[in-house]
C-alpha positions as CSV (number, residue, x, y, z in Angstrom):
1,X,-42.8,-2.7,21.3
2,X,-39.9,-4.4,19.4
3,X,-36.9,-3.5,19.4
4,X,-34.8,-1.1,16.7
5,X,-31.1,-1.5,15.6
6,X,-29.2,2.2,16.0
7,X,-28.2,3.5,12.4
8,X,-24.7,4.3,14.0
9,X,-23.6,1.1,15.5
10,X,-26.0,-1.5,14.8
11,X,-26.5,-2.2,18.6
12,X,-29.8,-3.5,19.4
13,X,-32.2,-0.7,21.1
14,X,-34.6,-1.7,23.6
15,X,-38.0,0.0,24.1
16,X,-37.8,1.8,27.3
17,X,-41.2,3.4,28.9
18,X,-39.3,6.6,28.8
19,X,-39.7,6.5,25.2
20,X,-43.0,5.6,24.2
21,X,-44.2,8.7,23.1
22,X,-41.2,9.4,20.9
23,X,-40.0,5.3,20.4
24,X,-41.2,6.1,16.6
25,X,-38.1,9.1,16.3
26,X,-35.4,6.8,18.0
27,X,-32.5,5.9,15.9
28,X,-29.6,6.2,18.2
29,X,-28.3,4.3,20.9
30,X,-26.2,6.7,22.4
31,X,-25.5,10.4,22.6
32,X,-22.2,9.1,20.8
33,X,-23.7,7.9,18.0
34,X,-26.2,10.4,17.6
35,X,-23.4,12.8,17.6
36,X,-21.1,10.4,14.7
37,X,-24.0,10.1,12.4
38,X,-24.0,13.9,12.2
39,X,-20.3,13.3,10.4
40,X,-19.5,12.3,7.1
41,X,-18.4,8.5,6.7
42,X,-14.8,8.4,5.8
43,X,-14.9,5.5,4.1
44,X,-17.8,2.6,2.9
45,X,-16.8,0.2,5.1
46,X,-19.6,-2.1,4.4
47,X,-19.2,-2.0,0.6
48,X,-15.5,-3.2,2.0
49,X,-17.2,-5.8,3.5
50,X,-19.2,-6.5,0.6
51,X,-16.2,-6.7,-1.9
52,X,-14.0,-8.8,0.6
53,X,-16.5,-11.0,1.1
54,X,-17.5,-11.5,-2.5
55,X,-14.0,-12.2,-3.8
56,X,-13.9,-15.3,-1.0
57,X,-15.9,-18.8,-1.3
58,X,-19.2,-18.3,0.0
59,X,-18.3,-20.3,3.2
60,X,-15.3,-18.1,4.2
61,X,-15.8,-15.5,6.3
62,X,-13.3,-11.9,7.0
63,X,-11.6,-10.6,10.1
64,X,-12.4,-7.0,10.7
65,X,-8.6,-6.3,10.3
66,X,-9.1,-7.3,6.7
67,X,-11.4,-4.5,5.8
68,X,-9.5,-2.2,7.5
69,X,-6.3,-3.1,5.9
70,X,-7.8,-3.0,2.9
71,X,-8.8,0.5,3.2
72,X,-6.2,2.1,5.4
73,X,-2.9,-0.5,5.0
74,X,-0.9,2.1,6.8
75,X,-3.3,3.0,9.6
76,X,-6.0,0.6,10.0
77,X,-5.6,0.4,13.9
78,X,-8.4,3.3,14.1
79,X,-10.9,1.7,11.4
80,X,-11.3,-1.4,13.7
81,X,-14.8,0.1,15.4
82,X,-15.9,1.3,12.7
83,X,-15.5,-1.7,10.8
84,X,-17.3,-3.8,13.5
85,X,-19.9,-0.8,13.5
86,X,-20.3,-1.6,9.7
87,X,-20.5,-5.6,10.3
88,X,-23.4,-4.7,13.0
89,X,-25.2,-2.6,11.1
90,X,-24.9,-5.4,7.9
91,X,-26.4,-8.0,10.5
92,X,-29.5,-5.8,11.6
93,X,-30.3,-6.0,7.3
94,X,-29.6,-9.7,7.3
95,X,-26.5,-9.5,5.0
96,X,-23.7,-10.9,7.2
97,X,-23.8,-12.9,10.1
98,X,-21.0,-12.0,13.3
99,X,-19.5,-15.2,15.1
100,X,-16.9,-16.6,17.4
101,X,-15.1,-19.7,17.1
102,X,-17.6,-20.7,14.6
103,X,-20.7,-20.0,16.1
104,X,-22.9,-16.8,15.1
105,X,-23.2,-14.3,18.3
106,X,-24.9,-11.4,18.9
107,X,-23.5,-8.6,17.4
108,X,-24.7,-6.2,20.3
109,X,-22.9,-8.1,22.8
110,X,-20.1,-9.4,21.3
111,X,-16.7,-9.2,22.9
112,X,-13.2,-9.8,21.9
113,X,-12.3,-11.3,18.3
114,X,-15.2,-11.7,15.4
115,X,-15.3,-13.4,11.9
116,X,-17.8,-11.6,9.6
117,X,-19.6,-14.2,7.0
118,X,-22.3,-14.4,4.5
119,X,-25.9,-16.1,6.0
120,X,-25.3,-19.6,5.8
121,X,-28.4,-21.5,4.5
């Protein structure tokens, strides 16, 4: 079975025997997330994304802190998750690509500091 993306995070899901009968309902990674998709967004974070990236040269790519700022200036410290959650989810629908130190990563793995960019072709 291949794997899915959750709708939350954008973390890579992988088939586990435990779900075959039900692998077609999965759509959350985590108790976590099925819980936070169950919330209202508070903000459209990956239309931030979207705009930040837009206004840049199409080889430039974003630091989470960026979006946050630009949503929250005065308390973006808690919109850093959500913001990578956002970039994840924007790479599972092939719209951004995550890297570090230049070279794209998986998002589902990925540790420490990212740049988000537009697919380079």
């Amino acid at each position: 079975m291949p794997d899915k993306t959750c709708a939350v995070c954008g973390r890579r899901i992988e088939w586990r025997k435990k779900w075959e009968r039900d692998w077609d309902s999965v759509k959350y990674c985590s108790d976590a997330c099925r819980a936070d998709a169950r919330r209202a967004p508070e903000h459209d974070l990956e239309g931030e994304i979207g705009r930040l990236l837009d206004a840049r040269a199409r080889d430039s790519s974003i630091c989470p802190s960026d979006v946050a700022r630009a949503v929250a200036p005065d308390d973006w410290r808690p919109l850093m998750e959500p913001v990578r959650r956002a970039a994840r989810r924007l790479v599972a629908r092939g719209e951004v690509e995550i890297t570090q130190g230049g070279s794209v990563v998986d998002p589902s793995t990925a540790k420490g500091p990212i740049r988000i960019r537009r697919p380079r072709t």
